[in-house]
C-alpha distance (Angstrom), angle and dihedral (degrees) to the residues before:
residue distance angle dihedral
X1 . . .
X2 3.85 . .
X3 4.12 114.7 .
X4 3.66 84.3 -137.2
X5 3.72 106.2 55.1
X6 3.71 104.2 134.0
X7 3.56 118.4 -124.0
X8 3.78 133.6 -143.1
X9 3.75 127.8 -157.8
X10 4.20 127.0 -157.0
X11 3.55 95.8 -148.8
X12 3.67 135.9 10.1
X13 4.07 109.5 -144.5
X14 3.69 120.2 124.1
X15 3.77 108.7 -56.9
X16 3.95 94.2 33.7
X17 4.08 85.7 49.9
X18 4.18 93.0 46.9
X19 3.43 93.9 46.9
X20 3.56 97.4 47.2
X21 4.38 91.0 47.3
X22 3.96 75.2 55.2
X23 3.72 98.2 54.4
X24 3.21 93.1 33.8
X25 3.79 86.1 56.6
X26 3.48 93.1 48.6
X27 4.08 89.5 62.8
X28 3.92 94.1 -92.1
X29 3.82 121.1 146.6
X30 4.08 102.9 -121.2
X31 3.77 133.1 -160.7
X32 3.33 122.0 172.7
X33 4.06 127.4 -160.9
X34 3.86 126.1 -144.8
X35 3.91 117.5 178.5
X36 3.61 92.7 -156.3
X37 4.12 105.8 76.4
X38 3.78 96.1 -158.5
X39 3.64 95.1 51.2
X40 3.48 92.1 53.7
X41 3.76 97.5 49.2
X42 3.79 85.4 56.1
X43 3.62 93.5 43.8
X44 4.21 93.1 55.9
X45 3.84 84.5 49.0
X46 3.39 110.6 37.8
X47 4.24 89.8 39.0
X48 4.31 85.8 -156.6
X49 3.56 142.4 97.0
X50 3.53 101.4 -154.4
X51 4.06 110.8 -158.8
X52 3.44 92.7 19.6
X53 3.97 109.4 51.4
X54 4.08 94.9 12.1
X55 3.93 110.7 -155.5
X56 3.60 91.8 1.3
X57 3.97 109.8 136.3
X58 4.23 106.0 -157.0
X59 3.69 99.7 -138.1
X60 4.18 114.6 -125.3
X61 3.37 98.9 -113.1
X62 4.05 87.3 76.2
X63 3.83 100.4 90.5
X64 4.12 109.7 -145.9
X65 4.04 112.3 -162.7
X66 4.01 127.4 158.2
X67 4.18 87.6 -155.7
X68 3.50 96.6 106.5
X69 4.07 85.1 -169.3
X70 3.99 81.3 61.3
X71 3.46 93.9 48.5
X72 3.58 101.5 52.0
X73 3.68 92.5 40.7
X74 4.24 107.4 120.0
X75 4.02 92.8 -14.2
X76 3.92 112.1 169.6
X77 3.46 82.6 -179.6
X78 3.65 137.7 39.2
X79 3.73 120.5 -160.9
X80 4.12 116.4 -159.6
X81 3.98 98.8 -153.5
X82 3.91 105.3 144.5
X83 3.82 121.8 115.9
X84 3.82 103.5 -87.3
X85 3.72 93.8 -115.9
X86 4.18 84.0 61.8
X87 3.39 97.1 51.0
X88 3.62 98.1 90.6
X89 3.92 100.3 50.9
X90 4.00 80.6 41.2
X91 3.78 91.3 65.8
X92 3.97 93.8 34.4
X93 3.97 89.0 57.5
X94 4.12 84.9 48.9
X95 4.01 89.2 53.8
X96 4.07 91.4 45.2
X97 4.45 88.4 52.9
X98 3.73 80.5 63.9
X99 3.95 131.4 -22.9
X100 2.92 123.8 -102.6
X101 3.66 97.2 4.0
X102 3.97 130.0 -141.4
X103 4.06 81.9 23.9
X104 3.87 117.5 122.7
X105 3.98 80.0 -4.5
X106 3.54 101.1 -86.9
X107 4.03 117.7 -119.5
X108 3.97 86.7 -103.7
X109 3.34 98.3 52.9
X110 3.48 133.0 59.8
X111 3.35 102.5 -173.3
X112 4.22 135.6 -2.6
X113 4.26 104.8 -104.5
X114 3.68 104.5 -92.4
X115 3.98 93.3 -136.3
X116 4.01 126.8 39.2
X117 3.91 117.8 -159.3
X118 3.79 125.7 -166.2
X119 4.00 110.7 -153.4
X120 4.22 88.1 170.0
X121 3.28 125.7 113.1
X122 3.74 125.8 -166.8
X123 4.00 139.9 59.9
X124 3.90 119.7 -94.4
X125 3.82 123.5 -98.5
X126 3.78 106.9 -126.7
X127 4.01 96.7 29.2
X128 3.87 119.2 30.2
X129 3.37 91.9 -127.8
X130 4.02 134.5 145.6
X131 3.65 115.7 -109.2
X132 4.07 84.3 -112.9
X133 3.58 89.7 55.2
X134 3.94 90.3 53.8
X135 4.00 88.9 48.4
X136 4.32 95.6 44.7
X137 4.01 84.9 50.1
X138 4.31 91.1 61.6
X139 4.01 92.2 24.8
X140 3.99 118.1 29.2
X141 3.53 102.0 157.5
X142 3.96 95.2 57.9
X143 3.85 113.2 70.8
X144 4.06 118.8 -142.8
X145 3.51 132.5 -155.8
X146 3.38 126.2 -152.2
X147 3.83 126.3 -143.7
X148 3.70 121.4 -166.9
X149 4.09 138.9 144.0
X150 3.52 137.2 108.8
X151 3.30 112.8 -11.8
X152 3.74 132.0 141.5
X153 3.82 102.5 -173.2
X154 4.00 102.0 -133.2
X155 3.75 87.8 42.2
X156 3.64 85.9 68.4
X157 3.69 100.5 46.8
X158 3.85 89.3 50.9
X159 3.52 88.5 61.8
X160 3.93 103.8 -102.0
X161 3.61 118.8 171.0
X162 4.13 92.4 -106.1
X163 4.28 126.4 175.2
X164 3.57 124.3 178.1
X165 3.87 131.5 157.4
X166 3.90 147.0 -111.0
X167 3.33 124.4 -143.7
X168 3.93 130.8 177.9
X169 3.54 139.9 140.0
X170 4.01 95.9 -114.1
X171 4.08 99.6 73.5
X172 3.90 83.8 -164.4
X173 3.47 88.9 60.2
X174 3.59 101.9 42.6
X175 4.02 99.2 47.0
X176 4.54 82.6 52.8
X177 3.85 87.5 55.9
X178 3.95 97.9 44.7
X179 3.74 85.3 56.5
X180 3.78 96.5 42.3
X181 3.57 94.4 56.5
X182 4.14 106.3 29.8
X183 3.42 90.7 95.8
X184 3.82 130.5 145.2
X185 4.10 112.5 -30.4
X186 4.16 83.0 -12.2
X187 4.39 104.4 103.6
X188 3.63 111.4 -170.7
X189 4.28 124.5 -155.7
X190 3.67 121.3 -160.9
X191 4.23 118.5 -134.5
X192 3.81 136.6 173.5
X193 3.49 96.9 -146.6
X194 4.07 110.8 86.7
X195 3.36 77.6 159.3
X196 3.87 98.9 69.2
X197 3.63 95.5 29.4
X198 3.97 97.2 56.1
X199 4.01 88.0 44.3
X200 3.92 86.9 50.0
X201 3.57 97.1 51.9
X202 3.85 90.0 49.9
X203 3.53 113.5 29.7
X204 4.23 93.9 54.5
X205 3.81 84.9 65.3
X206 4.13 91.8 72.8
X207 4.00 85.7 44.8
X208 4.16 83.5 47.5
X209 3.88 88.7 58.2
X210 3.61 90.0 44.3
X211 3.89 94.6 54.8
X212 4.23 89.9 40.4
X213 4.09 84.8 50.9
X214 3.63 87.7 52.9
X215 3.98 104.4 43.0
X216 4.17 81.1 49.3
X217 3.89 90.8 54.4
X218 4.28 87.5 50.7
X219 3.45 97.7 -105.0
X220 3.59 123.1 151.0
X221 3.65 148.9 -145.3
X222 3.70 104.5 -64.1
X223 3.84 89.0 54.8
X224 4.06 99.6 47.2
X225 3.37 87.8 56.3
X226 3.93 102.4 40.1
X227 3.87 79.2 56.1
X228 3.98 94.9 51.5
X229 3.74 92.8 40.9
X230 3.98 86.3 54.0
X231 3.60 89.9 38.7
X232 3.40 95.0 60.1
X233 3.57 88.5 45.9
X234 3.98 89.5 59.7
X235 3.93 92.2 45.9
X236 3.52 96.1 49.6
X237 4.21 93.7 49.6
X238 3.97 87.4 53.2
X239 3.89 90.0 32.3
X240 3.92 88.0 63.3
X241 3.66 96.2 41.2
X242 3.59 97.5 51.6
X243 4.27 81.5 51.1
X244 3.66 109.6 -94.6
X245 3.68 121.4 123.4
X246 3.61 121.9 -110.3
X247 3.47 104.4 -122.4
X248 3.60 92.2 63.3
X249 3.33 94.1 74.8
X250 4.17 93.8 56.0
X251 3.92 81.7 63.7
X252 3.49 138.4 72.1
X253 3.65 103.3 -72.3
X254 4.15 80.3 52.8
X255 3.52 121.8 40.4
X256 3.49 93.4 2.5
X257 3.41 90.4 71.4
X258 3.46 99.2 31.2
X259 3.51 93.2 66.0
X260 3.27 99.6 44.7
X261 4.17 98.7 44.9
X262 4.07 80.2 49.1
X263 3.57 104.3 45.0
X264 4.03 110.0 39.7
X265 3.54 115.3 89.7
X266 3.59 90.2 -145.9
X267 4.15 92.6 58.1
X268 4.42 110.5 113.0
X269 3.53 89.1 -141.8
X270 3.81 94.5 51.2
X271 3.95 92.2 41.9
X272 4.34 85.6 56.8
X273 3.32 82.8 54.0
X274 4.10 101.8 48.0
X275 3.98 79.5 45.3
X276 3.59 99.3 50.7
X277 4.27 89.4 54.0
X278 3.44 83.0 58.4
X279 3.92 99.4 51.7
X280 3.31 99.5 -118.9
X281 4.10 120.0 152.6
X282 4.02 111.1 -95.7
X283 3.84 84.6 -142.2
X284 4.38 84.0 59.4
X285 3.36 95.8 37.6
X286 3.46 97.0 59.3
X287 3.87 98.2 33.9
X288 4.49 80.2 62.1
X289 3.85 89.3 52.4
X290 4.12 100.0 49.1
X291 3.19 91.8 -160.4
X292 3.85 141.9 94.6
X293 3.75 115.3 -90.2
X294 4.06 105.8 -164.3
X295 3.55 97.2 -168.3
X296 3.73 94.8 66.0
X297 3.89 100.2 63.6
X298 4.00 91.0 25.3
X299 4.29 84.4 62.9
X300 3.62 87.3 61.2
X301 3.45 100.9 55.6
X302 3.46 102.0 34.7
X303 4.08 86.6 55.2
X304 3.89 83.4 57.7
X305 4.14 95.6 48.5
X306 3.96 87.6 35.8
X307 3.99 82.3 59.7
X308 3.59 95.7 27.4
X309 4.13 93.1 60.3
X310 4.10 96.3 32.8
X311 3.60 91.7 -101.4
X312 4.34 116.3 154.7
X313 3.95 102.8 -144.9
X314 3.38 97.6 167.1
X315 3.75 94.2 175.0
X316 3.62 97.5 46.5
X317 3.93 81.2 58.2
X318 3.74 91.5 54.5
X319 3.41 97.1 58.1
X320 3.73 95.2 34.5
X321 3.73 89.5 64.7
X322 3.65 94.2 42.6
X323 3.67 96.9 51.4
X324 3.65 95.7 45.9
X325 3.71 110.6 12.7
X326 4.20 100.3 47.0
X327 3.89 91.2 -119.9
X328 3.57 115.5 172.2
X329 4.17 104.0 -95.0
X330 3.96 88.5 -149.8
X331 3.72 92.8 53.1
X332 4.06 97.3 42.4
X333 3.79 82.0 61.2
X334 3.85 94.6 43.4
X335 4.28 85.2 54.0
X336 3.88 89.3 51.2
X337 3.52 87.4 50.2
X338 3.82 95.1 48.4
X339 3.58 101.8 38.0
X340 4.12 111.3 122.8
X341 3.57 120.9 -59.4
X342 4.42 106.3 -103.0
X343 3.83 140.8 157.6
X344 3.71 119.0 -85.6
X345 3.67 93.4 -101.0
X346 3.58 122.6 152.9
């Protein structure tokens, strides 16, 4: 693996922005790609992300572009870092710079990247499926790993201690990224289970809303964590359904991020939920954040696999029905509460 492989990043929000200053900091080439033109303009001027990486200058080395043909141009490494519910019309705009791509080496490209990282977390809309899924449907041949866990963007740029973990289903693959990206106070773990890890990173957003919900009702300690504990119970039933293994989820892709997404006031997912105790309109609440909160869409479908795969997830119900059905929040949690007595199975 050459130190100077340059690499390219889909999508330049918080975590796709941190981890390129970090790359970039570790002597990596960096482009990253915006699909909105002005945005980027104002990006490469302003160098900040105000509201999302607060007093965070983005040094000029990072190159921002919304030429997609630019961006791909000589990758080594290919960063996935759009919202998941972009990731399809992200790949479909790849296919219409030349189709199919990295076939008969296109003019533009000397070479397909050698690694492909997935940053998203979430499950798509329309089809259930895993970012990765979405990404081997346009591009079989090249393997991605995912890398997820606990890992609140600004944290990381302050220098936190942070680990998460890669998973894929090409070791080779998976052992290049862990040393691309363990760099400085960033630690990363190896797994075999994208399966788990992807799940992980999306599921604990419902449980996130669920904990926000309850914080914004008054509640206190014992009850955020009764509902992550029980969470976690919910995620790992569908988790191993849907083919992950289990003990996935008592890592870092798992409760890891779990408690983190569920616990940090400055979380989206958590915030829906501290709005939603106070009755505020989704549709408001998430206009005030401007950004993407995963856990909202990923609740939907994971209500529809929970009941598509005989899985109970009672909680995922909750806060299914009072996201999108106007359910009383105080009386969702009253339900969970009153639910039949049962062993703590999982």
């Amino acid at each position: 693996m050459e130190k100077k492989m340059r690499v390219s990043f889909l999508g330049a929000g918080a975590w796709g922005s941190t981890l390129g200053i970090k790359l970039w900091k570790a002597g990596y080439p960096v482009r990253l790609w915006e699909i909105n033109e002005i945005r980027v303009k104002k990006l490469a001027y302003t160098r900040r992300l105000p509201g999302v990486l607060p007093g965070v200058q983005i040094p000029r080395e990072l190159h921002y572009t919304s030429d997609m043909k630019e961006a791909l141009q000589d990758a080594s490494l290919l960063v996935l870092a759009v919202p998941c519910q972009a990731l399809r019309s992200t790949l479909k705009r790849i296919l219409r710079v030349k189709e199919p791509l990295w076939v008969k080496e296109p003019l533009w490209v000397k070479e397909p990247p050698g690694l492909i990282v997935s940053l998203i977390k979430g499950l798509e809309r329309k089809t259930g499926l895993r970012p990765s899924q979405v990404w081997k449907e346009f591009f079989p041949r090249f393997p991605v790993t995912v890398l997820s866990g606990p890992s609140i963007a600004i944290e990381v740029l302050k220098g936190h201690p942070t680990a998460i973990v890669a998973a894929g289903e090409d070791n080779q693959s998976v052992a290049k990224i862990q040393k691309v990206f363990s760099h400085d106070n960033i630690r990363v773990y190896r797994s075999n289970d994208p399966v788990g890890v992807e799940l992980g990173g999306a599921l604990k957003n419902i449980i996130a809303i669920a904990s926000g919900v309850a914080e914004g009702l008054g509640a206190g300690t014992n009850t955020r964590a009764a509902l992550l504990a029980r969470g976690l119970a919910e995620i790992t039933r569908l988790g191993e359904k849907l083919g992950a293994d289990p003990r996935t989820f008592a890592g870092l892709a798992g409760w890891g991020d779990l408690v983190t997404t569920a616990w940090n006031p400055t979380s989206r997912n958590h915030q829906v939920g501290l709005g939603m105790a106070k009755g505020k309109v989704l549709e408001i609440i998430l206009e005030e954040l401007g950004m993407v909160a995963e856990g909202v869409e990923t609740c939907r479908i994971a209500r529809k696999l929970g009941k598509m795969n005989d899985v109970e997830m009672p909680i995922t119900e909750s806060v299914y029905r009072v996201l999108f059905k106007n359910a009383n929040p105080g009386k969702e949690l009253e339900k969970l509460l009153t639910r039949p007595l049962k062993k703590e199975v999982w």
